[in-house]
MINUPA-600812 format. One record per residue (C-alpha): x, y, z. Coordinates in pm, whole numbers, padded with zeros to 5 digits. Layout:
N
R xx yy zz
R X Y Z
...
//
This chain:
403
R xx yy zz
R 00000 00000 00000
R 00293 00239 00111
R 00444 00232 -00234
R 00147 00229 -00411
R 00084 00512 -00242
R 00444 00651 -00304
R 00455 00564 -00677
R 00056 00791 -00676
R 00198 01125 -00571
R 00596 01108 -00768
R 00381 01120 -01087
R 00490 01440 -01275
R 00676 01538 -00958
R 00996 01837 -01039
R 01182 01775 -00724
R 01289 01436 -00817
R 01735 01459 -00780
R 01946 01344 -01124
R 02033 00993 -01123
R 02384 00936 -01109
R 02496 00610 -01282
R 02701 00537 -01009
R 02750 00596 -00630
R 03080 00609 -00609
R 03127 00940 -00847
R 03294 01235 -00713
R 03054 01416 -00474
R 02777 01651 -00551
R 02846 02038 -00690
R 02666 02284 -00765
R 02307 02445 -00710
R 02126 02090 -00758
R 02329 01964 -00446
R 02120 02215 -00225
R 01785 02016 -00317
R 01670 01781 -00045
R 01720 01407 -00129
R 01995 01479 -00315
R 02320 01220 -00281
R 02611 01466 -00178
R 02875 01203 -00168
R 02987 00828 -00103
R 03224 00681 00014
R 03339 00292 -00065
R 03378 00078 00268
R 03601 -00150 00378
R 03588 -00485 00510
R 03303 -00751 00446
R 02926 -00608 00378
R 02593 -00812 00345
R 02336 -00688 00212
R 01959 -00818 00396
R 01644 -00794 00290
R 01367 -00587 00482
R 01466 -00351 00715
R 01816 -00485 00807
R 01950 -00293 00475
R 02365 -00332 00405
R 02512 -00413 00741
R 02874 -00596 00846
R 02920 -00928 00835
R 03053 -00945 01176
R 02924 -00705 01461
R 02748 -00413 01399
R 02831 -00006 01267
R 02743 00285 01422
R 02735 00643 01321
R 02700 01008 01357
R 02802 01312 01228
R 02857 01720 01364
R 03054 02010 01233
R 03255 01925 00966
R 03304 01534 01029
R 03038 01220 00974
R 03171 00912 01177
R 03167 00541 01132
R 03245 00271 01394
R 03294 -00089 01332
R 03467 -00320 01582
R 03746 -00145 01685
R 03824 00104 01419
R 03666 00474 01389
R 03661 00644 01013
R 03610 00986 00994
R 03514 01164 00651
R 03479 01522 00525
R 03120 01551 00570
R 03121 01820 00276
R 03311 01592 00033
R 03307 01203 00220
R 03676 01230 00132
R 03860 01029 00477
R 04007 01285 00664
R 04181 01038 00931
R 04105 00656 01089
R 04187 00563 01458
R 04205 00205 01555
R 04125 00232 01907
R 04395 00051 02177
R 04379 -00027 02535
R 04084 -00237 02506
R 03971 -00499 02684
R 03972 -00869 02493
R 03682 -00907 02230
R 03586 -00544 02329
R 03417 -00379 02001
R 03206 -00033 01933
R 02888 -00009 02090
R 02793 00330 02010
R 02904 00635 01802
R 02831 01043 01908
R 02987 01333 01738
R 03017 01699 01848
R 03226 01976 01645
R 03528 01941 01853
R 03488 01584 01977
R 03409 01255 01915
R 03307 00978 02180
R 03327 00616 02081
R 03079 00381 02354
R 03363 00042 02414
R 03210 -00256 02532
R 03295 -00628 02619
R 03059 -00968 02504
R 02821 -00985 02781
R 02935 -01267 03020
R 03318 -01178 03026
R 03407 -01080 03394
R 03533 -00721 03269
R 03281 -00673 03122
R 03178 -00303 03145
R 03105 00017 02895
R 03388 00267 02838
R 03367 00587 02652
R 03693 00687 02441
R 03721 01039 02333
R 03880 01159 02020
R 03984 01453 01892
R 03770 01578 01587
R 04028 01758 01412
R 04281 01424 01379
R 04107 01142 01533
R 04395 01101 01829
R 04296 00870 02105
R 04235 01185 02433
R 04157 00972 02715
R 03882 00710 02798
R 03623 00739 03138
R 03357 00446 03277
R 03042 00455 03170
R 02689 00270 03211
R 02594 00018 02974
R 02323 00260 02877
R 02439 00582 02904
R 02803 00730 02810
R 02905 01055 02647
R 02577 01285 02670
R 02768 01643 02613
R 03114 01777 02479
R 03371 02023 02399
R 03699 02037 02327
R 03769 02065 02668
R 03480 01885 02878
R 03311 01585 02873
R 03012 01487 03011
R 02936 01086 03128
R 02654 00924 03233
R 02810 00656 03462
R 02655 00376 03677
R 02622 00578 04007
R 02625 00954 03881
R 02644 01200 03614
R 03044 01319 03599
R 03189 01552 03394
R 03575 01525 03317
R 03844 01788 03198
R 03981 01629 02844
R 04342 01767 02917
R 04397 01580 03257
R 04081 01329 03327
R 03978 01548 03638
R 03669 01538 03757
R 03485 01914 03695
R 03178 01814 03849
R 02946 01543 03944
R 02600 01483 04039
R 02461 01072 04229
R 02223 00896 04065
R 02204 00649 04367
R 02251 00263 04301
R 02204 00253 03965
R 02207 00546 03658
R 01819 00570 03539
R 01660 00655 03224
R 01787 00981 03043
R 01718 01234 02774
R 01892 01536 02654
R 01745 01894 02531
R 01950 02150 02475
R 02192 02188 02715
R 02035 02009 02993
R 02042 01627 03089
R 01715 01504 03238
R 01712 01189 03444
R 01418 00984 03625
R 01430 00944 03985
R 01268 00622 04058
R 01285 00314 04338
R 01435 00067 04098
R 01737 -00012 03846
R 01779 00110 03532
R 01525 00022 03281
R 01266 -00097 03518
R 00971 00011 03517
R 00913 00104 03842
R 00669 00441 03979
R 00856 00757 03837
R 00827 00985 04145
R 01071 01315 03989
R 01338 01389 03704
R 01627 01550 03749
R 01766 01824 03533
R 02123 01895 03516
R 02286 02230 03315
R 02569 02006 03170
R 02828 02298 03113
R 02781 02410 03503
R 02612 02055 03699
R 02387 02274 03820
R 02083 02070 03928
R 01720 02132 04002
R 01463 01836 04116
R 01119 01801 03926
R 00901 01677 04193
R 00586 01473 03952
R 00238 01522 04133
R 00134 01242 04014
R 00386 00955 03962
R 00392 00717 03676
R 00547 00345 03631
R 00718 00418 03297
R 01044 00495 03141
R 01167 00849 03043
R 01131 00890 02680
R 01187 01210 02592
R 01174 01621 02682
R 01066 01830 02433
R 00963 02210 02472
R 00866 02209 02821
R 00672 01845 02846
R 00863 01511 02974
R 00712 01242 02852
R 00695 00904 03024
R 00574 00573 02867
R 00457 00254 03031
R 00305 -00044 02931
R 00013 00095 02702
R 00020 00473 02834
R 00185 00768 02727
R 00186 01078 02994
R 00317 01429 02942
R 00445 01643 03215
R 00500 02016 03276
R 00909 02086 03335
R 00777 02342 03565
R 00614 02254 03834
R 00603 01870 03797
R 00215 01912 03666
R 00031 01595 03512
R -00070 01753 03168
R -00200 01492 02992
R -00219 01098 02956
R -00357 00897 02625
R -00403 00474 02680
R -00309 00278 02424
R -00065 00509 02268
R 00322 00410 02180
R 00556 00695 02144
R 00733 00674 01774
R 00869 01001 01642
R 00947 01369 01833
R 01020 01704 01627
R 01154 01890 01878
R 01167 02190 01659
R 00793 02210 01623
R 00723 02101 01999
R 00505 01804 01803
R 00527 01385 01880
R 00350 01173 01726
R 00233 00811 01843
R 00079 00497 01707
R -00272 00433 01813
R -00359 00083 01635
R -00225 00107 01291
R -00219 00485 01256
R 00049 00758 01290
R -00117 01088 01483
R 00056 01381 01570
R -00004 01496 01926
R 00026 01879 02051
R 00235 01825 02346
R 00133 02076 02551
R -00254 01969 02525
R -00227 01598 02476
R -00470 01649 02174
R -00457 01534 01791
R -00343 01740 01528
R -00352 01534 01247
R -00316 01177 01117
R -00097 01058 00837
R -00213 00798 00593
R -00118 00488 00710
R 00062 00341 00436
R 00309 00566 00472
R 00349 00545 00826
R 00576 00241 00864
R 00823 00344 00670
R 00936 00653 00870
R 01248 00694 01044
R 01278 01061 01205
R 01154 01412 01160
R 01262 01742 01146
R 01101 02109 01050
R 00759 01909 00994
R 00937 01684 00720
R 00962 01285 00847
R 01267 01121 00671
R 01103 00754 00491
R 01315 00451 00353
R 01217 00200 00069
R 01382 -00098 00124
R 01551 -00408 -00068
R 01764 -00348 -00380
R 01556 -00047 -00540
R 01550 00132 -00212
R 01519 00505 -00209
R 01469 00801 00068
R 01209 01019 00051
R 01058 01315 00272
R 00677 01305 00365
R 00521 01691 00440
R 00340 01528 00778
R 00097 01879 00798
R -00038 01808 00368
R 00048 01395 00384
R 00242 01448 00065
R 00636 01305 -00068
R 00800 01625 -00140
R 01114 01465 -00240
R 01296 01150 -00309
R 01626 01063 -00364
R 01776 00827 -00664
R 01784 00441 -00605
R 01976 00358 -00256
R 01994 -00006 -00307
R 01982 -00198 00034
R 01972 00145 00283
R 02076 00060 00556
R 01947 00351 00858
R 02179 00395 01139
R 01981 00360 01516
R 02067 00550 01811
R 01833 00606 02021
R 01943 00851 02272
R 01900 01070 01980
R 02265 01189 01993
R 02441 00945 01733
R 02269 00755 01430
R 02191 00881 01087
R 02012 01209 01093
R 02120 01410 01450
R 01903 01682 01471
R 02184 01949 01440
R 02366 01787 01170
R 02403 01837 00798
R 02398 01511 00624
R 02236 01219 00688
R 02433 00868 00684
R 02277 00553 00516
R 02519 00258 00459
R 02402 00074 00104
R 02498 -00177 -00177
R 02621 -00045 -00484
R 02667 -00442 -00668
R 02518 -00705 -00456
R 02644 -01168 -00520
R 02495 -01412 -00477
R 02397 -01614 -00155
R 02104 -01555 00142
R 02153 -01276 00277
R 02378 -01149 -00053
R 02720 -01085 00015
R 02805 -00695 -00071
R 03065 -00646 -00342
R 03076 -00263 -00300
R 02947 -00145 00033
R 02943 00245 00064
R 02895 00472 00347
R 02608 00743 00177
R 02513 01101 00253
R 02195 01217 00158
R 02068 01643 00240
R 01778 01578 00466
//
């Protein structure tokens, strides 16, 4: 239905992006580069690719990659070796093989700021060292700063080139770069809980349990991460859920089959809709929108009340959204990106054929394929696919799209 759908409104669309004949041309110039869904460059990859069907897309055949992208770099990570390119040209401005690992240890997560990069290090569960480290790396040549402890769930959540912020297993620290001095840090008690980032504040649930379990959220804390300033959110009206998100003013919590939305102000029940699963945020229209049954609403998040529904074809397909404009992916070996208008329900633009896309997942909302604050957006995909279930990928390439 979705690309029935799809195939309906690209009929005599003018926003469709040249095809190039192949991937691995030199990257995009010129005006037609500024168009969204336009390929600006990719890169070939190293090492050995398969390309599966459905929603898997081109992924290693050993471990998993993870990536992100900020200022002037995107980032890949797979096993132990971070590749940074120019995220203007995807020319490789430097690789770091990280050292000091423990045995078997391998990437785990990928975050990117302008000056810094932070690489989440983790043993095979089972291993008695096992444990999550975050390395730091500098973003201008990709030398190995200084690594600190983290929680398996947490890690880098904030830095510069001279700070870094960790969310540990006890506490929220932040560390000096230069020397590995502590700056400032805040408990968390036993265990680190469930946290989300806006803007320049970490917020973290307060609750009588360990992390990820779902026990009665009774406050969230929010911490300034440049000064640790910190100021308790006392909820009125406490909630056995998970912390899912803060957007403009409103935490959101999620439980079993609820979704609740609270004030940041004064701890304030807003608003609470059964039945309803959490599944994209656009911070920068202060709009989330949930799945009720086998529909895609958007929710004011100040009111708790519907402001539209998306047709449903479309909706399964979506990966993020930004400025109104929810970022979709074909899949399989005619795969393509495209951008649905969520306020008309409309494509407004697709990209050429990304065989095999591949969409990278993080969902702290700080690494993956399309950050908020970045500039391209990373797909990994299959250029010339063999033979073989799932198909081994002859020419794996890292992808950036304008989104």
């Amino acid at each position: 239905m979705r690309r029935a759908l799809l195939a309906a409104v690209l009929v005599g669309a003018a926003v469709i992006p040249g095809r190039a004949s192949s991937q691995t041309a030199a990257h995009c110039a010129g005006t037609r580069c500024s168009r969204s869904g336009s390929v600006l460059w990719s890169a070939r990859l190293t090492g050995s690719w398969l390309a599966e069907s459905g929603f898997t897309g081109t992924v290693p055949a050993g471990g998993e990659a993870y990536a992100a992208s900020a200022g002037k770099l995107a980032v890949l990570g797979v096993g132990t070796t971070v590749t940074a390119y120019d995220a203007r040209t995807g020319h490789v401005s430097w690789q770091s093989t990280l050292s000091g690992l423990p045995q078997d240890a391998a990437i785990v997560s990928v975050r990117a700021w302008p000056a810094t990069i932070a690489v989440g290090v983790s043993a095979p569960s089972g291993q008695s060292s096992t444990r999550r480290d975050e390395v730091i790396l500098s973003a201008a040549s990709g030398r190995q700063v200084r690594a600190y402890p983290a929680a398996s769930y947490g890690g880098a959540v904030w830095a510069s080139r001279t700070a870094t912020v960790i969310v540990g297993n006890r506490g929220v620290l932040s560390y000096a770069n230069s020397t590995g001095r502590v700056l400032w840090q805040r408990s968390t008690g036993a265990a680190a809980q469930t946290w989300a980032t806006a803007g320049r504040f970490l917020y973290m649930a307060v609750t009588t349990g360990g992390y990820l379990v779902s026990r009665p959220v009774t406050a969230i804390r929010r911490i300034d991460m440049a000064t640790g300033a910190e100021h308790v959110i006392r909820l009125r009206d406490p909630f056995a859920g998970t912390l899912a998100g803060v957007v403009d003013g409103v935490v959101l919590l999620t439980g079993g089959s609820e979704l609740r939305g609270y004030g940041t102000g004064n701890g304030d029940l807003l608003w609470r809709r059964a039945a309803a699963a959490l599944e994209l945020v656009d911070p920068s229209r202060g709009t989330a929108y949930i799945a009720e049954g086998n529909s895609l609403s958007a929710l004011d998040l100040h009111r708790g009340t519907i402001l539209g529904r998306p047709a449903q074809a479309v909706a399964a397909g979506l990966y993020t959204v930004r400025q109104g404009i929810a970022l979709g992916l074909d899949q399989g070996a005619l795969g393509v990106a495209w951008g649905y208008d969520m306020a008309t329900r409309r494509v407004v633009w697709t990209s050429v054929a990304l065989p095999w896309p591949h969409f990278f997942v993080d969902t702290s909302g700080l690494g993956g394929s399309a950050g908020q604050d970045s500039s391209v957006t990373l797909l990994a995909t299959c250029a010339a696919a063999g033979g073989g279930k799932p198909a081994v990928c002859q020419r794996p390439e890292l992808t950036a799209i304008k989104y």
